[in-house]
mmCIF file of the C-alpha atoms, coordinates in Angstrom:
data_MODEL
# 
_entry.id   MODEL 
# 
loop_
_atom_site.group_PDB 
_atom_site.id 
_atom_site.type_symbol 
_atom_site.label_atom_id 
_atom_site.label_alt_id 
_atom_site.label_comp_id 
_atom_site.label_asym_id 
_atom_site.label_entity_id 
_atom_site.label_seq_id 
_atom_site.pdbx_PDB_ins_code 
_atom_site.Cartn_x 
_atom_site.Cartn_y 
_atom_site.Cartn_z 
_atom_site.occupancy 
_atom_site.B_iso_or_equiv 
_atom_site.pdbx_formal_charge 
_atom_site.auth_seq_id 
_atom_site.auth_comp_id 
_atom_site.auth_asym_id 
_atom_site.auth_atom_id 
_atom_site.pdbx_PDB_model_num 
ATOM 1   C CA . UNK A 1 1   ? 0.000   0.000   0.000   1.00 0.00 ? 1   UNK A CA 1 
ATOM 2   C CA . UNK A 1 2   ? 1.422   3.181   -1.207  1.00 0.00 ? 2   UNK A CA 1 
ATOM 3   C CA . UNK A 1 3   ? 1.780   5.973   1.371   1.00 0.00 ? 3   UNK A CA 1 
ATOM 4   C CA . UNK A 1 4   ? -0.332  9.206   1.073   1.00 0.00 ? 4   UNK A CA 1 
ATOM 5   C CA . UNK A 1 5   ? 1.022   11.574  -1.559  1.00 0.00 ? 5   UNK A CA 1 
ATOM 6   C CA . UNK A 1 6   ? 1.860   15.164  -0.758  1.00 0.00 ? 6   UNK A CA 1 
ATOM 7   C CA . UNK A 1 7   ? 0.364   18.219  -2.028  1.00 0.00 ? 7   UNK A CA 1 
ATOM 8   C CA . UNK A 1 8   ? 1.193   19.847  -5.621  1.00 0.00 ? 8   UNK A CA 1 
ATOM 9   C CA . UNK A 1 9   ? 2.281   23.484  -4.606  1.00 0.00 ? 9   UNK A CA 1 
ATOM 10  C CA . UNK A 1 10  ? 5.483   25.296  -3.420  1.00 0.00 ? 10  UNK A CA 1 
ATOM 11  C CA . UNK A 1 11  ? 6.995   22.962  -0.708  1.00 0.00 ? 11  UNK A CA 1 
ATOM 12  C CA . UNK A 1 12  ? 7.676   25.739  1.874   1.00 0.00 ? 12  UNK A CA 1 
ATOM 13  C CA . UNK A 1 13  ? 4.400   27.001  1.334   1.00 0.00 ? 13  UNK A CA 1 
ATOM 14  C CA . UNK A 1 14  ? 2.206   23.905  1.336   1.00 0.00 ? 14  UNK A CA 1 
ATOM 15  C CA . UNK A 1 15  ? 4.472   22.994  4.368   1.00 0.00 ? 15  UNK A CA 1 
ATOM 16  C CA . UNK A 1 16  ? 3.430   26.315  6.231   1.00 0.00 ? 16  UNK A CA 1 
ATOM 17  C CA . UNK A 1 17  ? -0.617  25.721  5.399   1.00 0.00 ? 17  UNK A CA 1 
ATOM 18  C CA . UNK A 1 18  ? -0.506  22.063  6.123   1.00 0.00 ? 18  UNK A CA 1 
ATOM 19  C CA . UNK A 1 19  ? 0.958   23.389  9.538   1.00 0.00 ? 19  UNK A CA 1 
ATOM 20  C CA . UNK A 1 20  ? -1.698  26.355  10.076  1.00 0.00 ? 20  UNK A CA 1 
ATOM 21  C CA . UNK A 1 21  ? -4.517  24.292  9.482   1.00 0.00 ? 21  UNK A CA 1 
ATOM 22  C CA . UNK A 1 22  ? -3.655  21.247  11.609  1.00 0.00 ? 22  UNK A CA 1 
ATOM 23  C CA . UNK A 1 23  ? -3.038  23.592  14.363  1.00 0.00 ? 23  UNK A CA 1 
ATOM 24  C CA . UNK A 1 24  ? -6.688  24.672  13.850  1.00 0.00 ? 24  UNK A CA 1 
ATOM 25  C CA . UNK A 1 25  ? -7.923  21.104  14.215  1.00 0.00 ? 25  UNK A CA 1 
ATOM 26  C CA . UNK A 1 26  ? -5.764  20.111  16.571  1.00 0.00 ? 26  UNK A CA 1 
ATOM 27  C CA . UNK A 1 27  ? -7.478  23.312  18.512  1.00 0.00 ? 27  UNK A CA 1 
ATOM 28  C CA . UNK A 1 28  ? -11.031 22.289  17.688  1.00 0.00 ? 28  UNK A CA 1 
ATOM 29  C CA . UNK A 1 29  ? -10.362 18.474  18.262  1.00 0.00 ? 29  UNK A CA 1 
ATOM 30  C CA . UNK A 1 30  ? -9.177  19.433  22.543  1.00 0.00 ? 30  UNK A CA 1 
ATOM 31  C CA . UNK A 1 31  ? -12.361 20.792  23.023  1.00 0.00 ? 31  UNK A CA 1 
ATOM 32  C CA . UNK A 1 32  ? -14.361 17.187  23.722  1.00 0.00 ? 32  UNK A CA 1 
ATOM 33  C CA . UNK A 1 33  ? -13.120 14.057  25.601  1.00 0.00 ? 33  UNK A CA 1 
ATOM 34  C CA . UNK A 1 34  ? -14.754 11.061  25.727  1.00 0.00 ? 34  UNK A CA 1 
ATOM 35  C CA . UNK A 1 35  ? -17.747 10.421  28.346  1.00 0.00 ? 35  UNK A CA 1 
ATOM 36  C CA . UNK A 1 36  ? -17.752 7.577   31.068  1.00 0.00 ? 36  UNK A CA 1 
ATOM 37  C CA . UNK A 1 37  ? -18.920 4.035   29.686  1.00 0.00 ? 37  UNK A CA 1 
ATOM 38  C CA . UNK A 1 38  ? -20.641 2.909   33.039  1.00 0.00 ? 38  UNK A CA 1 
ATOM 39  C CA . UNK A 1 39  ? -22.052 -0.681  31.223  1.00 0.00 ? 39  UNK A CA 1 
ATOM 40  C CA . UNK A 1 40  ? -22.717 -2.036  27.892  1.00 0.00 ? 40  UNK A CA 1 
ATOM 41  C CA . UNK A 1 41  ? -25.076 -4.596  27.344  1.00 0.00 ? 41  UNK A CA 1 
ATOM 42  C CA . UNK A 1 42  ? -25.641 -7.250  24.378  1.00 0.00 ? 42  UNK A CA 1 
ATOM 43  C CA . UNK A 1 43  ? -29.625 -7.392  23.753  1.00 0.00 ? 43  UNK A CA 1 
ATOM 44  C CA . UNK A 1 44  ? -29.223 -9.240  20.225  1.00 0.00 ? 44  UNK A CA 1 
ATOM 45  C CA . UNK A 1 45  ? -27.344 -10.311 17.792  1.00 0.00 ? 45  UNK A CA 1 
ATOM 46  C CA . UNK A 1 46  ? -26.790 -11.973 14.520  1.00 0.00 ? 46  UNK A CA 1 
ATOM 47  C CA . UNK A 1 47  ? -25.466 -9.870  11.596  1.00 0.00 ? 47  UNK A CA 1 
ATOM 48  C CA . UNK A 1 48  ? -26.190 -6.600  13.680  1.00 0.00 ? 48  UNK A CA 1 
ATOM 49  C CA . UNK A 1 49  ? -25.478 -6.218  17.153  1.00 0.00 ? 49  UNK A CA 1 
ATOM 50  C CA . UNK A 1 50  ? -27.714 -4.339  18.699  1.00 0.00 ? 50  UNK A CA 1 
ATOM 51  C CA . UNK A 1 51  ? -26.457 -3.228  22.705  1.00 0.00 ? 51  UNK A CA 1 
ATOM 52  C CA . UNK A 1 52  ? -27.487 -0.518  25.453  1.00 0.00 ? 52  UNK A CA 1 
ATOM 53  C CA . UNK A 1 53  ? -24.858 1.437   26.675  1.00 0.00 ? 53  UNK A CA 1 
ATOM 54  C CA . UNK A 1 54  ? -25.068 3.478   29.961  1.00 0.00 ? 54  UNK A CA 1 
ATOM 55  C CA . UNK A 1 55  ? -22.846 6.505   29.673  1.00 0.00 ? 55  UNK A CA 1 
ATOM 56  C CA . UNK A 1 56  ? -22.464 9.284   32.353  1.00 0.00 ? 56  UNK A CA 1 
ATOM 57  C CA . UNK A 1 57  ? -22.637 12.719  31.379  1.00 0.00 ? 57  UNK A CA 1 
ATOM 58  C CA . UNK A 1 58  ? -20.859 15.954  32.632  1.00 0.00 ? 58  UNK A CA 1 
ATOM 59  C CA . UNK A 1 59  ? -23.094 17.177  34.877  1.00 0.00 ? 59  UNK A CA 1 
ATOM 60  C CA . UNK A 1 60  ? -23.331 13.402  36.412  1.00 0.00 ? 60  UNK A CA 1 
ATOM 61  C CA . UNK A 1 61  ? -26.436 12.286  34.774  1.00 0.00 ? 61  UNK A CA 1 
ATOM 62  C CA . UNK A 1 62  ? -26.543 8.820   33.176  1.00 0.00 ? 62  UNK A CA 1 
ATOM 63  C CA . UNK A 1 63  ? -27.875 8.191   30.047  1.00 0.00 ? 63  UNK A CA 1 
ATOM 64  C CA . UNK A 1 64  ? -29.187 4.833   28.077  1.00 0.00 ? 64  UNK A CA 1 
ATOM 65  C CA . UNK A 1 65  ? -28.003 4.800   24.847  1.00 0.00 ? 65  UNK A CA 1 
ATOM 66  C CA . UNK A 1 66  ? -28.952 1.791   22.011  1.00 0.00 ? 66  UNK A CA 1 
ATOM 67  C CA . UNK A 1 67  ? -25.928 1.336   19.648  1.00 0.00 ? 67  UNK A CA 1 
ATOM 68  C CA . UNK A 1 68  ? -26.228 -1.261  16.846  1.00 0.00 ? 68  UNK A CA 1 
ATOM 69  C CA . UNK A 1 69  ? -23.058 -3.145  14.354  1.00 0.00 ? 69  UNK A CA 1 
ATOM 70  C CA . UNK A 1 70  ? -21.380 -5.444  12.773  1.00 0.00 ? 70  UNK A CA 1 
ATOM 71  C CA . UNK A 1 71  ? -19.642 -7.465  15.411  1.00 0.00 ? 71  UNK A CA 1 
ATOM 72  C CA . UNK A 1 72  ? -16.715 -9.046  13.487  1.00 0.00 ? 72  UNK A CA 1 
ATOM 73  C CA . UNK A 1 73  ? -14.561 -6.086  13.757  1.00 0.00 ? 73  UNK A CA 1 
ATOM 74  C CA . UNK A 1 74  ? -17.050 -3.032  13.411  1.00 0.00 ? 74  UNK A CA 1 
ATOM 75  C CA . UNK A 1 75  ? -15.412 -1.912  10.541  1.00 0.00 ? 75  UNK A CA 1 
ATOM 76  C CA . UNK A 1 76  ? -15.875 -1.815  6.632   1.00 0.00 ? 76  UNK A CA 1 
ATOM 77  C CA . UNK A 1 77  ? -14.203 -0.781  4.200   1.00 0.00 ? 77  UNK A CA 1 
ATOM 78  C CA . UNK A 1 78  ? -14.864 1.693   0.641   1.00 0.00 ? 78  UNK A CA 1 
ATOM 79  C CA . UNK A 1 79  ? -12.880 1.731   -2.404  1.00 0.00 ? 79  UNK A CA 1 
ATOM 80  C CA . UNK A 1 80  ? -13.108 4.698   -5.504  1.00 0.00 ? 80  UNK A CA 1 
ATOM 81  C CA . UNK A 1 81  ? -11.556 2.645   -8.655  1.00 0.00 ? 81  UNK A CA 1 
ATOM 82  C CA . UNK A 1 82  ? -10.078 5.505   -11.241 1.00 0.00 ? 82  UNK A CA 1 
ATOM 83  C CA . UNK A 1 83  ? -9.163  4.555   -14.718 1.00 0.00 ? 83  UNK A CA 1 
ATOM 84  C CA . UNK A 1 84  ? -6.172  7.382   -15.610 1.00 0.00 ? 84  UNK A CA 1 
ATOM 85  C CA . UNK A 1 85  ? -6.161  6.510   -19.287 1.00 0.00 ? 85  UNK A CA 1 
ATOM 86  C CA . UNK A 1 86  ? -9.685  7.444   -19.513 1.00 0.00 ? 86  UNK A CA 1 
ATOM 87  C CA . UNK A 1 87  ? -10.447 9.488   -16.572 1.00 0.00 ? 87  UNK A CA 1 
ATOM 88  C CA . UNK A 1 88  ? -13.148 7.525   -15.669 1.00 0.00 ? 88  UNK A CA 1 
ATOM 89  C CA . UNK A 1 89  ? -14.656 5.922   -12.526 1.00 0.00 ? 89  UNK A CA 1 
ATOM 90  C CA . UNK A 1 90  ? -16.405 2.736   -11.875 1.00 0.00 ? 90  UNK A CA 1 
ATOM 91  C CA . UNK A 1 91  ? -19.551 2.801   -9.441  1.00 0.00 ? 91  UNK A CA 1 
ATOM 92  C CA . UNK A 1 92  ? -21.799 0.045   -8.645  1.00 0.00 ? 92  UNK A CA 1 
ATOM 93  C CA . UNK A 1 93  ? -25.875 0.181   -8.491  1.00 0.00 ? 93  UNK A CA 1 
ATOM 94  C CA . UNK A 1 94  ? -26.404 -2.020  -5.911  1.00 0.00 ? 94  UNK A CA 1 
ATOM 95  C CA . UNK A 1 95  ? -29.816 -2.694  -4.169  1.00 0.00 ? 95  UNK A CA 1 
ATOM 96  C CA . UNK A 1 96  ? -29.981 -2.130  -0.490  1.00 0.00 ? 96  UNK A CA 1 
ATOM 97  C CA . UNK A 1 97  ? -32.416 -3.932  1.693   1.00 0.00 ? 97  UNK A CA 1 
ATOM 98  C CA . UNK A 1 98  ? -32.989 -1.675  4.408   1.00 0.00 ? 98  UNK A CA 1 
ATOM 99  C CA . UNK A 1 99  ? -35.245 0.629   2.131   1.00 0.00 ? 99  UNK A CA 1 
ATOM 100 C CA . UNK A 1 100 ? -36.169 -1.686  -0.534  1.00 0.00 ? 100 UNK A CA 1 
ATOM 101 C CA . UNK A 1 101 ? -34.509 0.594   -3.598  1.00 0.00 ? 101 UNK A CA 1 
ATOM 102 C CA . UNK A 1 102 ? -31.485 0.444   -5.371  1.00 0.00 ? 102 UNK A CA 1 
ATOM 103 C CA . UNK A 1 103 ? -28.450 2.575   -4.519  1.00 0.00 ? 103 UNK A CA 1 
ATOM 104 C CA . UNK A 1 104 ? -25.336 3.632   -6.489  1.00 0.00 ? 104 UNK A CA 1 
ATOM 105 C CA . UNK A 1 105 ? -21.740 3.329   -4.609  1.00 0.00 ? 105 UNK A CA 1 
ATOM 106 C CA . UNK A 1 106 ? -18.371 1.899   -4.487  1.00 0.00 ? 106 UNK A CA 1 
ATOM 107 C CA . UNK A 1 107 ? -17.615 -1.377  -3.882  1.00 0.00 ? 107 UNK A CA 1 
ATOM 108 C CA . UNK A 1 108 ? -17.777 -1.893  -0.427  1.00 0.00 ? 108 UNK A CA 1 
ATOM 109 C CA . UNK A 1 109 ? -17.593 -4.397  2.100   1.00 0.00 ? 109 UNK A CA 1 
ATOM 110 C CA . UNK A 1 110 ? -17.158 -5.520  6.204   1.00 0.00 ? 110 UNK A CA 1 
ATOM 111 C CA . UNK A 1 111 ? -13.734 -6.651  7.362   1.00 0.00 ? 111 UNK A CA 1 
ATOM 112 C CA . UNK A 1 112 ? -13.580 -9.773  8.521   1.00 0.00 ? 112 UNK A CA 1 
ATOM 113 C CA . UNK A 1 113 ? -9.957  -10.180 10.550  1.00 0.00 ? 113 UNK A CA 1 
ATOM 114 C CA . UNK A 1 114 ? -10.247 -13.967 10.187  1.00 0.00 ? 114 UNK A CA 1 
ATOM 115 C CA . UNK A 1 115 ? -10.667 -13.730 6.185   1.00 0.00 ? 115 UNK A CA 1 
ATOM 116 C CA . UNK A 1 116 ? -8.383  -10.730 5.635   1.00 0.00 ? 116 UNK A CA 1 
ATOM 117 C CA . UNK A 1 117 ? -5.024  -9.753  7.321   1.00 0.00 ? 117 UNK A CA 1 
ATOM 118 C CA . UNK A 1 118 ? -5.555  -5.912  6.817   1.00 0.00 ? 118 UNK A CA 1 
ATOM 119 C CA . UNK A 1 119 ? -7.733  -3.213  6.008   1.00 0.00 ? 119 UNK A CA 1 
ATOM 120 C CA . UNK A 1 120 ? -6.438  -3.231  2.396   1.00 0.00 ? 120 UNK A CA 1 
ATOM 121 C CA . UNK A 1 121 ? -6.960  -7.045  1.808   1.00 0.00 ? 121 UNK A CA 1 
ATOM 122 C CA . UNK A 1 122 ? -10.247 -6.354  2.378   1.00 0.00 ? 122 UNK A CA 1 
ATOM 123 C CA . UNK A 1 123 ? -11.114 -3.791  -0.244  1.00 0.00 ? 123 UNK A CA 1 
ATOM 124 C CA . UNK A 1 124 ? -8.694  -5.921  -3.047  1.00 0.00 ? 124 UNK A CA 1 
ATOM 125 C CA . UNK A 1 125 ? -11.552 -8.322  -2.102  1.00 0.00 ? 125 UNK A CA 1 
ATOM 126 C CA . UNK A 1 126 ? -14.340 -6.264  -2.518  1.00 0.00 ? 126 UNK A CA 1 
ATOM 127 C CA . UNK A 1 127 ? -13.127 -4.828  -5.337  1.00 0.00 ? 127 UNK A CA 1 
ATOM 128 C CA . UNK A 1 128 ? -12.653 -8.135  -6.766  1.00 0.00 ? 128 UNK A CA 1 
ATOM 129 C CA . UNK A 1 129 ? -15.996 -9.617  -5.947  1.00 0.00 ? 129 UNK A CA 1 
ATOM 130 C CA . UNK A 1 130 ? -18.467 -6.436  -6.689  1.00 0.00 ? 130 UNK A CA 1 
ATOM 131 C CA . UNK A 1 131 ? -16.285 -4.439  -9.557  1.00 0.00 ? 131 UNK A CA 1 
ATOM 132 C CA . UNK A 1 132 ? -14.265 -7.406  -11.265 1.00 0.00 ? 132 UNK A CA 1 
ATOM 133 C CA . UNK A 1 133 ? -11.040 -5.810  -11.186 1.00 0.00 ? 133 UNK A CA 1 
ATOM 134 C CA . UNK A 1 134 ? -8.021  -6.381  -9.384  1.00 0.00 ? 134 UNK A CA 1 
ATOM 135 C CA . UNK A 1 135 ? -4.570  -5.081  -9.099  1.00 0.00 ? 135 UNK A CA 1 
ATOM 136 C CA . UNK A 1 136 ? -3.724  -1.514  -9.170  1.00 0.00 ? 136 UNK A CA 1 
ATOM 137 C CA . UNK A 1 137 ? -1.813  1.155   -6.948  1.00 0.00 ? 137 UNK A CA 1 
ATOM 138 C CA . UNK A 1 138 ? -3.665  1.405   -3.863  1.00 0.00 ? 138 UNK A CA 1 
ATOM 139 C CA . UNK A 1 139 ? -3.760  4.840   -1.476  1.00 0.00 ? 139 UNK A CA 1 
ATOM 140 C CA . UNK A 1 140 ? -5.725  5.188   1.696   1.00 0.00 ? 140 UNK A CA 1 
ATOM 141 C CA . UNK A 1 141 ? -7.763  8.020   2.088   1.00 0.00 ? 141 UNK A CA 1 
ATOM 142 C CA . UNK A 1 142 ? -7.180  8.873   5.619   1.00 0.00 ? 142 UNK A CA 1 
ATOM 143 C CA . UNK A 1 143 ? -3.598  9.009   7.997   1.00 0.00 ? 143 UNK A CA 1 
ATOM 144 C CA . UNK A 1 144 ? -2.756  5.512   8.963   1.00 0.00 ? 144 UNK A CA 1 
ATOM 145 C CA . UNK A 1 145 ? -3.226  6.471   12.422  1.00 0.00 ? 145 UNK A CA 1 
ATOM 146 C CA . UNK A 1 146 ? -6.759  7.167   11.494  1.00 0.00 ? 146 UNK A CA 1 
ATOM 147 C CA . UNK A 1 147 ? -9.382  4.485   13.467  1.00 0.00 ? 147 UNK A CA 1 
ATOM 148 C CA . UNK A 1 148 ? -11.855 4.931   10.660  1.00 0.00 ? 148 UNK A CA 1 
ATOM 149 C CA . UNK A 1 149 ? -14.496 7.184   9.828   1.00 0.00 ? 149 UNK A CA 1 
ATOM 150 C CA . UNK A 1 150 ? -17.651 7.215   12.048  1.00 0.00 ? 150 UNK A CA 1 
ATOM 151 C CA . UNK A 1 151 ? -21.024 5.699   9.991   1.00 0.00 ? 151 UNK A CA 1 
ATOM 152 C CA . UNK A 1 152 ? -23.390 7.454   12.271  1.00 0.00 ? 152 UNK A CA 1 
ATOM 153 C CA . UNK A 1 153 ? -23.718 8.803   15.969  1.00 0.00 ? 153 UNK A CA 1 
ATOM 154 C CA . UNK A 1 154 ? -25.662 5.811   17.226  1.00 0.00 ? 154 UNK A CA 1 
ATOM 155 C CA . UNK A 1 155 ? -23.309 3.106   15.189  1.00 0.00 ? 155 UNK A CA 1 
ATOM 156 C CA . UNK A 1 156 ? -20.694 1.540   16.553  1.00 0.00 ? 156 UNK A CA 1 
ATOM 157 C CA . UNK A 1 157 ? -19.021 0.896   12.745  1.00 0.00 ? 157 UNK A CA 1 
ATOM 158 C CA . UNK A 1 158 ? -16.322 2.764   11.203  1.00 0.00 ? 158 UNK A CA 1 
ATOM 159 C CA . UNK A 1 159 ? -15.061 2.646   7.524   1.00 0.00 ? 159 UNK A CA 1 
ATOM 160 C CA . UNK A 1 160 ? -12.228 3.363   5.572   1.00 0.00 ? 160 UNK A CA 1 
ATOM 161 C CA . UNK A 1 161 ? -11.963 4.942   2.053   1.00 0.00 ? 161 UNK A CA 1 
ATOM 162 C CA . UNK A 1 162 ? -9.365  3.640   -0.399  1.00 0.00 ? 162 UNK A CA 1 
ATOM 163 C CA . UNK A 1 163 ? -8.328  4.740   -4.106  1.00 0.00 ? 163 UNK A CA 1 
ATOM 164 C CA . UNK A 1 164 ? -6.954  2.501   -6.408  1.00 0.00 ? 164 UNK A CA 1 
ATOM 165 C CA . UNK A 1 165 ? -5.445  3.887   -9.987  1.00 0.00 ? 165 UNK A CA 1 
ATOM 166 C CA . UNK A 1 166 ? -5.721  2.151   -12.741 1.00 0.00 ? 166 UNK A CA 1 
ATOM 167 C CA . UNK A 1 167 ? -6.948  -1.231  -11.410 1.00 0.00 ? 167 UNK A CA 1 
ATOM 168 C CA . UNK A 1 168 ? -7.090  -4.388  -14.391 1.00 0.00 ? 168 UNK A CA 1 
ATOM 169 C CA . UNK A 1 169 ? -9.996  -6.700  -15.157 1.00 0.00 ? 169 UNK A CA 1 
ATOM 170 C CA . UNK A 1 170 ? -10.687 -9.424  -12.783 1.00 0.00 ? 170 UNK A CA 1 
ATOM 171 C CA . UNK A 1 171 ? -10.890 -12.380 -14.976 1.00 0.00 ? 171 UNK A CA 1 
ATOM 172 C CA . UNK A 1 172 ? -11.102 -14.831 -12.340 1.00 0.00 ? 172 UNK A CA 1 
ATOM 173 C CA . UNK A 1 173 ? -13.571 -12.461 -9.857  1.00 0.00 ? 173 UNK A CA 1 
ATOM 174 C CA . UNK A 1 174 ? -13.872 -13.656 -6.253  1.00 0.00 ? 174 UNK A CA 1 
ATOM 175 C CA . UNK A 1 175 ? -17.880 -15.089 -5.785  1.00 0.00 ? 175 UNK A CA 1 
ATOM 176 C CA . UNK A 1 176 ? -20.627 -12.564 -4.693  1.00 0.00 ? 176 UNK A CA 1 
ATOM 177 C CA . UNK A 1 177 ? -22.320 -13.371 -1.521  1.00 0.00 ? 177 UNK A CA 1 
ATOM 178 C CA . UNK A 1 178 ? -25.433 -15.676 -2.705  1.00 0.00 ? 178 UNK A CA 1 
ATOM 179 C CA . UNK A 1 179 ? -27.822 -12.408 -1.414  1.00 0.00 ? 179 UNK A CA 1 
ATOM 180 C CA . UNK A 1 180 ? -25.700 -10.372 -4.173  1.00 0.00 ? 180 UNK A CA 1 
ATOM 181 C CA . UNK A 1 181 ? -26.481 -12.387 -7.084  1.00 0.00 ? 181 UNK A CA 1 
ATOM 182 C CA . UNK A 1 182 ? -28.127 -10.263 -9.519  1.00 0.00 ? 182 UNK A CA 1 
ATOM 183 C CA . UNK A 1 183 ? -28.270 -7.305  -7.055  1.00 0.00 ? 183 UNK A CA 1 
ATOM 184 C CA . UNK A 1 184 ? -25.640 -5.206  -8.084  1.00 0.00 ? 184 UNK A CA 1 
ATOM 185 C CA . UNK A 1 185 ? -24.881 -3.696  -11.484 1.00 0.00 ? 185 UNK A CA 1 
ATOM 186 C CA . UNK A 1 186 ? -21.135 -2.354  -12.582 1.00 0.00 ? 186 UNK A CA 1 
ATOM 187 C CA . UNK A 1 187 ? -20.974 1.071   -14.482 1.00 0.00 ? 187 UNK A CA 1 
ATOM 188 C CA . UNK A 1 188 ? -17.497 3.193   -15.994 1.00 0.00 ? 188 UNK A CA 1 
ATOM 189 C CA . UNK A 1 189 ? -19.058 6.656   -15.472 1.00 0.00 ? 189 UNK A CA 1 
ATOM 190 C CA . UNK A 1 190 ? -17.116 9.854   -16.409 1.00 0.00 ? 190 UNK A CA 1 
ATOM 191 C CA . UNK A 1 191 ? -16.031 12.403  -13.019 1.00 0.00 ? 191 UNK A CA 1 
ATOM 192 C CA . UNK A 1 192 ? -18.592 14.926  -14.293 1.00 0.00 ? 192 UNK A CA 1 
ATOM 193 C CA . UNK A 1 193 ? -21.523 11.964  -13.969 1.00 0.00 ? 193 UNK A CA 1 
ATOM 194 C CA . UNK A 1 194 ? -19.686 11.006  -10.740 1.00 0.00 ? 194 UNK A CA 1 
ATOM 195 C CA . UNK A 1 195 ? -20.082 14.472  -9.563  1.00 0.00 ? 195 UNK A CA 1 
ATOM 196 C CA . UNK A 1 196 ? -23.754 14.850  -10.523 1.00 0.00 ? 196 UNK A CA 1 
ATOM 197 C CA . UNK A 1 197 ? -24.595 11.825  -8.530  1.00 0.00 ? 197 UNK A CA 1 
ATOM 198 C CA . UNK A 1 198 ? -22.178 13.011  -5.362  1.00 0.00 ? 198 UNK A CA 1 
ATOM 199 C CA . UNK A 1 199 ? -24.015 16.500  -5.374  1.00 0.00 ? 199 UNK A CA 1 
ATOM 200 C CA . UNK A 1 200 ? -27.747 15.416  -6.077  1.00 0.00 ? 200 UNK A CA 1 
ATOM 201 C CA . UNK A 1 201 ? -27.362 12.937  -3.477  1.00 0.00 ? 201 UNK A CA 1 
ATOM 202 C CA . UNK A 1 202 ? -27.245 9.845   -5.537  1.00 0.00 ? 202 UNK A CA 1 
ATOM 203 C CA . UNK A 1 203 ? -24.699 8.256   -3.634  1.00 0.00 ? 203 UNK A CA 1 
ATOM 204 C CA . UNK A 1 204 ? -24.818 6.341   -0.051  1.00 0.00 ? 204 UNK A CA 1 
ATOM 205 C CA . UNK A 1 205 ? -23.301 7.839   2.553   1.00 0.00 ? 205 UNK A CA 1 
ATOM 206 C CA . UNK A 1 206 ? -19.839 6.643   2.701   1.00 0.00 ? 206 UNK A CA 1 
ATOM 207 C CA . UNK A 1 207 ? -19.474 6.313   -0.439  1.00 0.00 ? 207 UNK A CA 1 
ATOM 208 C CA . UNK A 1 208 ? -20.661 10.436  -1.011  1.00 0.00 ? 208 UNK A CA 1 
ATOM 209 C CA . UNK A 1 209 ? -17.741 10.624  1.701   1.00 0.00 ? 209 UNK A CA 1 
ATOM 210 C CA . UNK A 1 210 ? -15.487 8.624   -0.130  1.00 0.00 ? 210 UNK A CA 1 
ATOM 211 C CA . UNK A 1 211 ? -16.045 10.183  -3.753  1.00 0.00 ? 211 UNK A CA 1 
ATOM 212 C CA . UNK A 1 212 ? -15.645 13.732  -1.968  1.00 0.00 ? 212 UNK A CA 1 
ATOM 213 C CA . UNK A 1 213 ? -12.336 12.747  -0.534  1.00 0.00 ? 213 UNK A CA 1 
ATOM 214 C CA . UNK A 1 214 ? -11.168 11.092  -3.801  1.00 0.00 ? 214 UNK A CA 1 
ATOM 215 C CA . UNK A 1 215 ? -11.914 13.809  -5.632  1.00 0.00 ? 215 UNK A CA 1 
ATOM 216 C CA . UNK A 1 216 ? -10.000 15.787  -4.113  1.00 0.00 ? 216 UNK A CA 1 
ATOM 217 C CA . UNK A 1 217 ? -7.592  13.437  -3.741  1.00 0.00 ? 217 UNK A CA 1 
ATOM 218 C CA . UNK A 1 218 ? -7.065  13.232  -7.425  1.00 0.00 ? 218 UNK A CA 1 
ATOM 219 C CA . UNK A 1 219 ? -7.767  17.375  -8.247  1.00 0.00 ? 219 UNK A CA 1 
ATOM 220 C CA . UNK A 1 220 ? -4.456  17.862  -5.520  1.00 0.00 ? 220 UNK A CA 1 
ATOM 221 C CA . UNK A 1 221 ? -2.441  15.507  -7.757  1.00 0.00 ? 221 UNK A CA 1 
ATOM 222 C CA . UNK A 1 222 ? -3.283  17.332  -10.824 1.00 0.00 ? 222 UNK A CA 1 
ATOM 223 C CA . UNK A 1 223 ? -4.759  13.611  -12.381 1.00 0.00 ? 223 UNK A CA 1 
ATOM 224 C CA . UNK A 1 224 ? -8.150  15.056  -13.221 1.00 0.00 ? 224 UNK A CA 1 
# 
């Protein structure tokens, strides 16, 4: 895995902004601590976990809190394929069960520490499996340091967003999950479709977070 790529402009100056504006975060970030976990509590699980956690607040109050996720390791992982030679992206349509409509993202998928050795084995995987392509040079989206990007406030999942440039055709794809058969469709869209979808909210969530970051990603490496 290929480390994260530095910015485009003047060194001294990029040096000098990269230092002002983590200095700004770092200022924002000391303002909240986490609260007291007095108990946590399994009430179910299968796929989901659901649990009730009793935290105690500031002022001493404690509070009941129902958290729900994917027990295996909590954590999933999204992956924005870009095609240099044609500046073009490949999205999935993929039905999602919870609201009965279909839903265009990246290939994405849970981490399953027993299956996979790292974060990254996991997305060659899903990449694999939902996209039928493989290979590639493969960037993370966030500092390795990073835990992974909250999912939502009650959730206790977090995910994390990879690029991979140039990736080939899978000719020998890893199998879809039987429930995936026939629920997912592959597209090659162009960034300005990819863009339409991100900003007329098109996209799940972490994968809107993921094309956002790659975006960017890409625009500060001058490959768009």
């Amino acid at each position: 895995l290929n480390q994260r790529m530095g910015s485009t402009c003047r060194p001294g100056l990029a040096r000098a902004s990269n230092r002002r504006v983590s200095d700004e975060i770092r200022t924002m970030e000391g303002k909240g601590r986490s609260l007291p976990v007095v108990s946590t509590d399994q009430v179910y699980k299968t796929y989901w976990e659901v649990s009730m956690r009793r935290v105690q607040h500031p002022n001493g109050q404690k509070v009941d809190y129902q958290l729900a996720g994917h027990p295996i390791s909590y954590h999933y992982v999204v992956v924005f394929p870009f095609h240099s030679n044609t500046k073009k992206v490949t999205i999935i349509r993929e039905w999602q069960q919870g609201l009965n409509e279909w839903w265009f993202q990246f290939p994405t998928g849970g981490h399953n520490p027993k299956k996979a050795n790292s974060l990254v084995s996991t997305a060659r995987f899903e990449l694999s499996e939902e996209a039928h392509l493989t290979n590639g040079t493969w960037f993370r989206l966030i500092d390795d340091d990073h835990k992974g990007i909250i999912e939502c406030s009650w959730s206790r999942n977090r995910f994390t967003p990879f690029i991979v440039l140039d990736p080939d055709k899978d000719t020998n794809p890893k199998p879809k999950d039987c429930e995936e058969i026939n629920t997912i469709h592959v597209f090659q869209v162009s960034i300005e479709v990819l863009e339409r979808l991100l900003v007329t909210g098109k996209l799940t969530p972490s994968s809107a977070c993921c094309c956002a970051m790659g975006l960017a990603w890409l625009k500060r490496r001058t490959k768009l």
